[in-house]
Structure formats: structure tokens, C-alpha cells
C-alpha positions as CSV (number, residue, x, y, z in Angstrom):
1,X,-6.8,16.4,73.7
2,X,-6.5,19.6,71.4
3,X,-7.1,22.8,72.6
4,X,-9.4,25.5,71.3
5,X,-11.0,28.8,72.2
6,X,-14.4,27.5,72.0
7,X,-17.4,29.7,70.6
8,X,-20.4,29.0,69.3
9,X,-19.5,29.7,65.8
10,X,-17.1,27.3,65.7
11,X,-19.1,24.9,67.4
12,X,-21.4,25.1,65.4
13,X,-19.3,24.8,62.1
14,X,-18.2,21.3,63.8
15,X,-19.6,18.5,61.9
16,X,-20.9,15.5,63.5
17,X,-18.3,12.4,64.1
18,X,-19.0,9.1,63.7
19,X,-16.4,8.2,66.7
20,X,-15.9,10.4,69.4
21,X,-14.1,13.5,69.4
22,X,-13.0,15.6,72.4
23,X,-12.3,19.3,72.3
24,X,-11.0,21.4,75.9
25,X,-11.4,24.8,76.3
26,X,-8.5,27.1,76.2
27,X,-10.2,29.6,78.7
28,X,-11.6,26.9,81.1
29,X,-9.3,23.7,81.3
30,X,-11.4,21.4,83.4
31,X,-14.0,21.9,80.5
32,X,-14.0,19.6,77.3
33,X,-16.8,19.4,74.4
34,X,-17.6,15.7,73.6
35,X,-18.6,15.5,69.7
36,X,-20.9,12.6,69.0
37,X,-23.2,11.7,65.6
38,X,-25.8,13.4,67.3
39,X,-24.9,15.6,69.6
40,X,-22.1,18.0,71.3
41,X,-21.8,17.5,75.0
42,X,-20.1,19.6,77.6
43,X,-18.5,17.8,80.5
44,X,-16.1,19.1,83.2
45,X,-12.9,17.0,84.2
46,X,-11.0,17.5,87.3
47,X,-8.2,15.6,89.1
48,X,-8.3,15.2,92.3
49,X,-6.2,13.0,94.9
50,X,-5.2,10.6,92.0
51,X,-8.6,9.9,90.8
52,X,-10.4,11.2,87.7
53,X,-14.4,12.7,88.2
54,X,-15.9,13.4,84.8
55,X,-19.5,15.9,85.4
56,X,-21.6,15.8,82.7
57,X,-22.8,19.8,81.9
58,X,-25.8,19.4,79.3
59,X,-25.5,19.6,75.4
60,X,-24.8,22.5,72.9
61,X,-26.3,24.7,72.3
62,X,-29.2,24.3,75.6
63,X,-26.3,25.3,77.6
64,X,-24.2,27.8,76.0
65,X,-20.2,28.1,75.8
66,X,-20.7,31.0,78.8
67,X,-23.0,28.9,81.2
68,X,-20.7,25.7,80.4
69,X,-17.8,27.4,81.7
70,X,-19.6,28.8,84.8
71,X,-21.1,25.3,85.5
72,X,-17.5,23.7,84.7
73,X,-15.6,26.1,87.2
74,X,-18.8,25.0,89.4
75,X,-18.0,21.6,89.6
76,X,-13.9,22.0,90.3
77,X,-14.9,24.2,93.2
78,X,-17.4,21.4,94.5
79,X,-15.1,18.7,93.6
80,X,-12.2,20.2,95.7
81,X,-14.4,21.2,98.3
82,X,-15.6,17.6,98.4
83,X,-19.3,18.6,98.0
84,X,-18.9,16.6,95.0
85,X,-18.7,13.5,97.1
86,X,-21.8,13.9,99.4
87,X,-23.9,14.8,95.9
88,X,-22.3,11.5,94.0
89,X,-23.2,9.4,97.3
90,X,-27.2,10.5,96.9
91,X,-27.6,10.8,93.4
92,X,-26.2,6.7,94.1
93,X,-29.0,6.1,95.9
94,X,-31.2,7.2,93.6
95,X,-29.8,6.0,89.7
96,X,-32.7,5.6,87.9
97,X,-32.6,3.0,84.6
98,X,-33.1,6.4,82.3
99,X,-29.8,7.7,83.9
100,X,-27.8,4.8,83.8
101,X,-28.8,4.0,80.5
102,X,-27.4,7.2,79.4
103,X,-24.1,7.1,80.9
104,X,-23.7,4.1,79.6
105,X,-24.3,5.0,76.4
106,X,-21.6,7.6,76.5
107,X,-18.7,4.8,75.5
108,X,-20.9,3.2,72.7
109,X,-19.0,4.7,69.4
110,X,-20.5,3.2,67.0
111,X,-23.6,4.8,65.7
112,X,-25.2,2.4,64.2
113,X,-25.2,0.5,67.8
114,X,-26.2,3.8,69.7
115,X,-30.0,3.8,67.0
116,X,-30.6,0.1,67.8
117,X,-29.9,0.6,71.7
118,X,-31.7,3.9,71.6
119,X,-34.7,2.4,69.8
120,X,-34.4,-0.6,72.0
121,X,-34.7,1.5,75.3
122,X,-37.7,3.9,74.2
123,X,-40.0,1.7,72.4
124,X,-39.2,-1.5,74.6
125,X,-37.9,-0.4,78.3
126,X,-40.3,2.5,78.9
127,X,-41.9,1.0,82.1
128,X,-38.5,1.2,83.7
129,X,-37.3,4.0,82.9
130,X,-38.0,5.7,86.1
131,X,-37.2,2.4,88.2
132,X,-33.9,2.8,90.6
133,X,-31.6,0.4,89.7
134,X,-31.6,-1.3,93.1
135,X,-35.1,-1.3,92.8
136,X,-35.2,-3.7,89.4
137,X,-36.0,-7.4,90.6
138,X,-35.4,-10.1,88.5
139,X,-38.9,-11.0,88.2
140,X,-40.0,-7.4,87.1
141,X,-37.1,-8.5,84.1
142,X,-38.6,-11.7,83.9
143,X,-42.1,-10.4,83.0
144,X,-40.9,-7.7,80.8
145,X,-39.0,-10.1,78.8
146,X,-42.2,-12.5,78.2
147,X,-43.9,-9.8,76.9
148,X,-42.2,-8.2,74.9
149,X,-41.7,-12.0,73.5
150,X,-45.4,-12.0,72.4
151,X,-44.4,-9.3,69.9
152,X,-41.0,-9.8,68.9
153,X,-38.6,-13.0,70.7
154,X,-35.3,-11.1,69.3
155,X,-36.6,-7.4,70.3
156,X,-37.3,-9.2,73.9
157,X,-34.0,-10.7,73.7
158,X,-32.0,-7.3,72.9
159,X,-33.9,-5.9,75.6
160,X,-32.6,-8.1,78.4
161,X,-29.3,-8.0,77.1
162,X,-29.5,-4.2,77.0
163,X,-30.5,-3.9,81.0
164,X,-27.8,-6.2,81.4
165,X,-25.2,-4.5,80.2
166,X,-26.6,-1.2,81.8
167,X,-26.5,-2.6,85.0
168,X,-23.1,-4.3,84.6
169,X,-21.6,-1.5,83.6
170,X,-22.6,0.2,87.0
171,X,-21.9,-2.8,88.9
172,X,-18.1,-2.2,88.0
173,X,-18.6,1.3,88.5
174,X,-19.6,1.0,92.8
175,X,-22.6,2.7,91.9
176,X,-24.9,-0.1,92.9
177,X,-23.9,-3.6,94.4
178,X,-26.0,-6.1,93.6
179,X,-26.2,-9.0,90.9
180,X,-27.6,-8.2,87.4
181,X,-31.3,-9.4,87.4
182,X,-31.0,-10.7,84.6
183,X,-29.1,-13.7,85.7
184,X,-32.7,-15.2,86.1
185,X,-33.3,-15.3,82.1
186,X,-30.2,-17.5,82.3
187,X,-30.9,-19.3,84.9
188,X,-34.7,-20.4,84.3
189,X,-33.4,-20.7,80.8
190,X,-35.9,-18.2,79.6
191,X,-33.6,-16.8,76.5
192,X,-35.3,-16.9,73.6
193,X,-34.0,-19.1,70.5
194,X,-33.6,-17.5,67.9
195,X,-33.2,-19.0,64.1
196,X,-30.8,-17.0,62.1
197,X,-32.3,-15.9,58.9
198,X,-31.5,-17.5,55.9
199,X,-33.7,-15.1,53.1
200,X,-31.9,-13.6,50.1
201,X,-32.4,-12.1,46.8
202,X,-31.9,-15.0,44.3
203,X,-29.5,-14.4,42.0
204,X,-32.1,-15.1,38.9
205,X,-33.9,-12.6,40.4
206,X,-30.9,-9.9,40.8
207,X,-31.1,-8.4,36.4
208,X,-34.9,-7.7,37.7
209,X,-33.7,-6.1,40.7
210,X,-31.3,-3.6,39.4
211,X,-33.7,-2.8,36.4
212,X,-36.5,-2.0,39.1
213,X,-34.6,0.2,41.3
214,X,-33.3,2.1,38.4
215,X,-36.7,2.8,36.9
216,X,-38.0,4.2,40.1
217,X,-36.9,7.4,39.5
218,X,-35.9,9.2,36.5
219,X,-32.5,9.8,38.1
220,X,-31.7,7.5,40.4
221,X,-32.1,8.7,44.3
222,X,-29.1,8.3,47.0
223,X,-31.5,5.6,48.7
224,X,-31.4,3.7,45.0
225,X,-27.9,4.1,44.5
226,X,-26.9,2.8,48.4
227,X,-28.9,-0.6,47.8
228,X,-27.2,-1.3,44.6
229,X,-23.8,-0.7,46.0
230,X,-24.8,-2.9,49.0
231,X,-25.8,-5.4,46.9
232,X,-22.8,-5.7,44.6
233,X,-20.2,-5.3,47.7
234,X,-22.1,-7.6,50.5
235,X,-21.3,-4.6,52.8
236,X,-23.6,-3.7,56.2
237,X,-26.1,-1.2,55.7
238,X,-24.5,1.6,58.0
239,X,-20.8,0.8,56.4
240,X,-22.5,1.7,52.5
241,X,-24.6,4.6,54.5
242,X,-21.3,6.3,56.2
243,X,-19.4,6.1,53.1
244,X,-17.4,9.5,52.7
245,X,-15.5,10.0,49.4
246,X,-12.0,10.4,51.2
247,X,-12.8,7.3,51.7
248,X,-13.0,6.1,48.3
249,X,-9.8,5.6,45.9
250,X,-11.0,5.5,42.4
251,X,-6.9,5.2,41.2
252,X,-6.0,1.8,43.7
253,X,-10.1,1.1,43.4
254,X,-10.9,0.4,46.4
255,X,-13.1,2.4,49.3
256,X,-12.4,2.1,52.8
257,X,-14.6,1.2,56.4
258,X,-13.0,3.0,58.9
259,X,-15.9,1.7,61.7
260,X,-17.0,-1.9,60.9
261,X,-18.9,-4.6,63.1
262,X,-15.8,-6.5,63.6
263,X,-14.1,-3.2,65.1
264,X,-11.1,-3.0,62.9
265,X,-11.0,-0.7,59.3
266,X,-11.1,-2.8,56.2
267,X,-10.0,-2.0,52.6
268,X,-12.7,-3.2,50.2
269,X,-11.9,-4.0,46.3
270,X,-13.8,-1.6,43.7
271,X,-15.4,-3.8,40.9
272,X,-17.1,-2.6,37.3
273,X,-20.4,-2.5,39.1
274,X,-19.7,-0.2,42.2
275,X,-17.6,1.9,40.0
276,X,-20.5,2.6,37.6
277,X,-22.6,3.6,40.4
278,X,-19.8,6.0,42.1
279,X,-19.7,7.5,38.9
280,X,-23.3,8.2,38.5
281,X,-22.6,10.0,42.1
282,X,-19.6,12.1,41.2
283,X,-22.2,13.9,39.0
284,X,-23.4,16.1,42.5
285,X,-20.1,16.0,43.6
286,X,-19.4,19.7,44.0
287,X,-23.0,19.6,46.2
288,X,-22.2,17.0,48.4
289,X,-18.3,16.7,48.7
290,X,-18.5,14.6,52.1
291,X,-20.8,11.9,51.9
292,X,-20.9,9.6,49.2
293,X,-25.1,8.7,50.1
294,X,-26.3,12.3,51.2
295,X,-29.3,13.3,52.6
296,X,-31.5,15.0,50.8
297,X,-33.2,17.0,53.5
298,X,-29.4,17.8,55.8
299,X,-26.9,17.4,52.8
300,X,-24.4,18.0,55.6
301,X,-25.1,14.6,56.1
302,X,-25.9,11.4,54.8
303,X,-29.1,9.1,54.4
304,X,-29.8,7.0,57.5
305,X,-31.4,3.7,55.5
306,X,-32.8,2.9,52.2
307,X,-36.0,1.1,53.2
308,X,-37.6,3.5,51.5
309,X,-36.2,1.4,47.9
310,X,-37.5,-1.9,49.2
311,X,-40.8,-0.3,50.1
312,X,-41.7,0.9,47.0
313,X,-40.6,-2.6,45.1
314,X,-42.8,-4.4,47.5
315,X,-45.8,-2.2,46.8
316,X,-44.6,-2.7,43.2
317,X,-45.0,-6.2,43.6
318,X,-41.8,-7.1,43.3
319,X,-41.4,-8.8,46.6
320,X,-40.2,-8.3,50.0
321,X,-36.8,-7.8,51.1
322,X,-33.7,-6.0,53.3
323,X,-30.4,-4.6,53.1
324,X,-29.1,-7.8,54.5
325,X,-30.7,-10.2,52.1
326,X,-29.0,-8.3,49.5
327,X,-25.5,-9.4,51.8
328,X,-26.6,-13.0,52.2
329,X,-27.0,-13.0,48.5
330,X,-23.7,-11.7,47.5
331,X,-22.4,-14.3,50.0
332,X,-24.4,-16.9,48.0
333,X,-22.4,-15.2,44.9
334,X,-19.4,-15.4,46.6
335,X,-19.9,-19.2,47.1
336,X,-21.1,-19.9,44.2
337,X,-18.6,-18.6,42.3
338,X,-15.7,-20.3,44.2
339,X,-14.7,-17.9,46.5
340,X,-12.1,-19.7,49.1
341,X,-14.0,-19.5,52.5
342,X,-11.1,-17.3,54.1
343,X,-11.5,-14.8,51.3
344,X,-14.9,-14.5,51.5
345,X,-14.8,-14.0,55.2
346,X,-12.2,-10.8,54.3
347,X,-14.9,-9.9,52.0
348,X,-17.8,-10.0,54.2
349,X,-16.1,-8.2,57.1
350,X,-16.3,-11.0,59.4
351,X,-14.3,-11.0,62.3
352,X,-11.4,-13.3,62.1
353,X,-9.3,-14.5,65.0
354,X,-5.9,-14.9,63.8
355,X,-4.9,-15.5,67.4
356,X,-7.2,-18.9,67.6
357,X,-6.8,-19.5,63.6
358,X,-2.9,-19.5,62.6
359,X,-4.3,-20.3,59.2
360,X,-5.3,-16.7,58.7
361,X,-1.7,-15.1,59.5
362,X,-0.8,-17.1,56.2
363,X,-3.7,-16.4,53.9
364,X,-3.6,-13.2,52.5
365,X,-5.7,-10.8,51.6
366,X,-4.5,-8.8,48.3
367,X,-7.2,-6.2,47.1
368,X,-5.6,-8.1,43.8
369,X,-7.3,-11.0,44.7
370,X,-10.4,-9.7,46.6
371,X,-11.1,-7.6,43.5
372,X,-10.9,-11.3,41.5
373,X,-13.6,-13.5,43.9
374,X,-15.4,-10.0,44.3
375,X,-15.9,-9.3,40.3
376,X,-17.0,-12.9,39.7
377,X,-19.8,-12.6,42.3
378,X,-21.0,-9.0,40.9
379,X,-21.2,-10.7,37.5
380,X,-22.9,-13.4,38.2
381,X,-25.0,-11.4,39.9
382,X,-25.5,-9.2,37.2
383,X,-26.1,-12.1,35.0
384,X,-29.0,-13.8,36.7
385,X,-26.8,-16.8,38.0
386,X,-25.7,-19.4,36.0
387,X,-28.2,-21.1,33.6
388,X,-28.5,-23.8,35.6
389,X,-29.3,-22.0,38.9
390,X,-32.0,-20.2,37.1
């Protein structure tokens, strides 16, 4: 863990990370600054008797860099004294879901998994937020479940496998002992099924699309720019959102994920399409030198979705649609195109198990060749499809 004098200028000259990075304090060693996407988190760590206790202290700047350090010499004191153990023993007894949900959240990296969890808990779990843990029956899930089914069955299926995790994670932990209650959704088989969705642009469609977009303003926005960069590289919305420029090599051509879904970095191919719109953003540059997509309200950072394009085309008629159609239809391109199926897997950023599937130890992946299945399915795209598929 590297060291610093921590102030609040330098604090607050710290930029938001996408992973998680941990500062200590040169003046106070027990106490470390956990950086997040969001926030900046003070925490005290102390050793004692061969086991680790981590005390969470509040966020920057609420509590300042003074009261943290008072607060973090606090908690060693307690912790040797063992008050610490007497206060971890009640505050046991009474772990509410809002707690626990929060600590948990505290080894999610990935930001685009902390939104959906964080949306998940306050606009679906609210009526248990207060609930002890011990206190949450498996009927109590049961009922929640059904209704948030009436409004959405995949919204009321993230929900139970949220509380599970939450309370699995604090079943390892000691800090209840009981079984997950949500064992009854798998047990009265009350999971609901869910069809995976099979809507995408249509490639005869695509010429429109791109012509649309670009006529929506008289210089095309961040938000424009993201979707037609998704749709020409099949990549996730919050991997095109996230790009940085040191990220992108404009000599090799190729841009780089360092966080995907599958939970490795990948090394994407460049093709005429994406490298026409990165050149249309190299124009602002000098005013946005991080992000490739950057807000326009916080340039320090960049756009969090480009809804915003799809909802003006719909209300222009043109049709609805989402980030990940325009993925499924560059997989469609892909295919249609004759993309080999490992390739387009590398393409897509699907996990691969090359463990299970000896196969994929002896296929390679050259950006060579990427770039050759990957500028096929932009031009075809480009193009409308083939005659025939039109």
C-alpha cells in the first residue's frame, strides 16, 4: 500500500478509480483512504493477535483528514483494549439489510455492477432495508419476490439474487448463522424464467442509423459518438463509456478494456469506422485529455449512458432500441460475414474457458486477424447488409 501525507488538497486532486485504490497515511498508519468511482472512504486497519479488523470511518470530505485520524487512533485503542470485541458482538445482533448491503458492496469493483446493485437495492429492496438480517424469513423473500414480478420478472429475479448474496457473504463472515432465505425461491421453484432477448438493429437498417445520429446535432455529442463506436465494435456499454485515451493506440490500432464482464483485460482491433469517429474526438482533445466520452457537465469525467441518442431517434420515429441491440447486431455481422465462432467470441468479450476448452489454447487471437472478421462486419454494416438480406 503506498504511503502519503494525506491532505485535503491532495485528496481532493485524486481522481475517481474505476477499481479500487488504497492510500495509508504517513502520520497515522492504522489509517488508509479507500478510492472508489464514487467515493473516498476512510477505514482504520489494525492487527491484532494474528487477525485483521478493518473499521470503516465515514467518507471524504464528511469526515475530514483531522477527525479521520482521531477516529482511526480511536479504534486501535478500542481494538487493543478489546472494547472492539464487545461493540462487534452487539452491532451482530443488530445488522440491519442497509448495513450489510453496504459492506458488501465494498468488494464489488466493477462500477458498472455497483449502479445496477445500487439501483437494485433502492428502488426494489426498500421495505427491508431496516430488517435485521436474522429477522428476514424466507416467506417475507418469497412475497417480495412475487411482487416485484408483477412489474418486472428479471428486476424480481436480481433482487433475490442480490439478498442472497448479501446474506451469504455474512454467512461466511460469523456475523449471522442461519441459511440464506432465499433457498425457498429454489426450492418452491419460484425463479422466474426468463427469455433472453433476441432484438437488434437490422443491418438494412444500420446506413439510416448512422445518418440519424449524425444529424441530431450539428456536431456530433459524446452520447452520439459512444453509440456509433458501440455499434461498429459490439463492445458493452460501460466498456465504450470508460474508454480513456491511454487506452487507445492509434499506431498498433487497437484500444484496450482494462475491466470487462468476463474479468480479464482485452485488446480490441481498430477498424476504418471507429477510427473516423476517434478522430472526430481528438478535435477536444486538449479539453478532455482523459476520457475518450466525457461528460459534459463534470469533464473530469465521462458520460454515464447514451440513452439519451436512442431517445431522441424513438421520438424521431425512428424506432426503439438499446446499446445492446446495437451488440447483438454486430454479432449478427460478425456471423454473417463468416466470422469463425472462436473469433467472434474474442471479439465479443465472452468469457472463454480454456481450462474446459483445449481448443481455445490453440486458436489464436492476432489483432491481425480480429481487425480482418472485425472490418468485414463494420462494412457490412455500413453497407446495409448484403442485397439479399435487405
Amino acid at each position: 500500500m503506498k504511503r502519503l501525507n494525506l491532505t485535503a488538497t491532495i485528496i481532493h486532486a485524486l481522481p475517481p478509480s474505476d477499481g479500487r485504490i488504497e492510500l495509508g497515511d504517513t502520520k497515522v498508519p492504522a489509517l488508509s483512504l479507500r478510492i472508489g468511482p464514487s467515493s473516498k472512504s476512510w477505514t482504520a486497519n489494525i492487527k491484532r493477535h494474528g487477525r485483521r479488523y478493518r473499521v470503516s470511518l465515514g467518507t471524504f470530505p464528511s469526515v475530514t483528514v483531522a477527525e479521520a485520524r482521531i477516529l482511526a487512533t480511536k479504534a486501535v485503542g478500542d481494538i487493543l483494549s478489546e472494547k472492539h470485541v464487545a461493540a462487534t458482538t452487539k452491532r451482530k445482533a443488530a445488522l440491519t439489510f442497509a448495513t450489510a448491503f453496504e459492506q458488501y458492496m465494498e468488494k464489488i469493483d466493477n462500477p458498472a455492477t455497483q449502479r445496477n446493485y445500487r439501483s437494485c437495492f433502492n428502488v426494489h429492496l426498500a421495505p427491508i432495508h431496516k430488517h435485521r438480517l436474522d429477522a428476514i424469513t424466507a416467506e417475507s423473500v418469497a412475497t417480495l419476490h412475487r411482487q416485484i414480478t408483477e412489474n418486472s420478472p428479471s428486476k424480481a429475479n436480481l433482487a433475490g439474487r442480490l439478498v442472497r448474496a448479501v446474506m451469504n457473504h455474512h454467512i461466511r463472515r460469523g456475523a449471522i448463522t442461519l441459511t440464506a432465505p432465499t433457498m425457498i425461491l429454489s426450492a418452491e421453484n419460484r425463479w422466474n424464467r426468463i427469455h433472453r432477448k433476441t432484438r437488434a438493429i437490422p443491418a438494412r437498417q444500420v446506413p439510416e442509423f448512422i445518418q440519424r445520429v449524425m444529424a441530431l446535432d450539428i456536431v456530433p455529442t459524446a452520447a452520439s459518438e459512444a453509440a456509433l463506436f458501440a455499434l461498429f465494435t459490439g463492445c458493452r456499454a460501460g466498456e465504450v463509456l470508460g474508454l480513456r485515451w491511454q487506452d487507445i493506440d492509434l499506431d498498433v490500432g487497437s484500444f484496450r478494456l482494462p475491466v470487462t464482464k468476463s474479468g480479464r483485460p482485452a485488446t480490441m482491433p481498430l477498424i476504418t469506422q471507429t477510427r473516423e469517429i476517434l478522430s472526430r474526438r481528438l478535435v477536444s482533445f486538449d479539453r478532455h485529455p482523459v476520457w475518450v466520452f466525457p461528460s459534459p457537465q463534470k469533464p473530469d469525467r465521462h458520460i454515464v449512458d447514451f440513452r439519451i441518442t436512442f431517445e431522441r431517434l424513438e421520438a424521431d420515429g425512428f424506432g426503439r432500441y438499446s446499446a445492446h441491440d446495437l451488440r447483438r447486431g454486430f454479432a449478427a455481422a460478425l456471423d454473417a460475414t463468416g466470422c469463425g465462432a472462436y473469433a467472434l467470441k474474442r471479439l465479443l468479450n465472452h468469457a472463454q474457458n480454456s481450462d474446459a476448452d483445449v481448443t481455445v489454447g490453440y486458436v489464436g487471437s492476432e489483432l491481425t486477424t480480429l481487425r480482418r472478421f472485425a472490418q468485414a462486419a463494420g462494412d457490412f454494416l455500413a453497407r446495409g447488409g448484403d442485397a439479399d438480406e435487405a
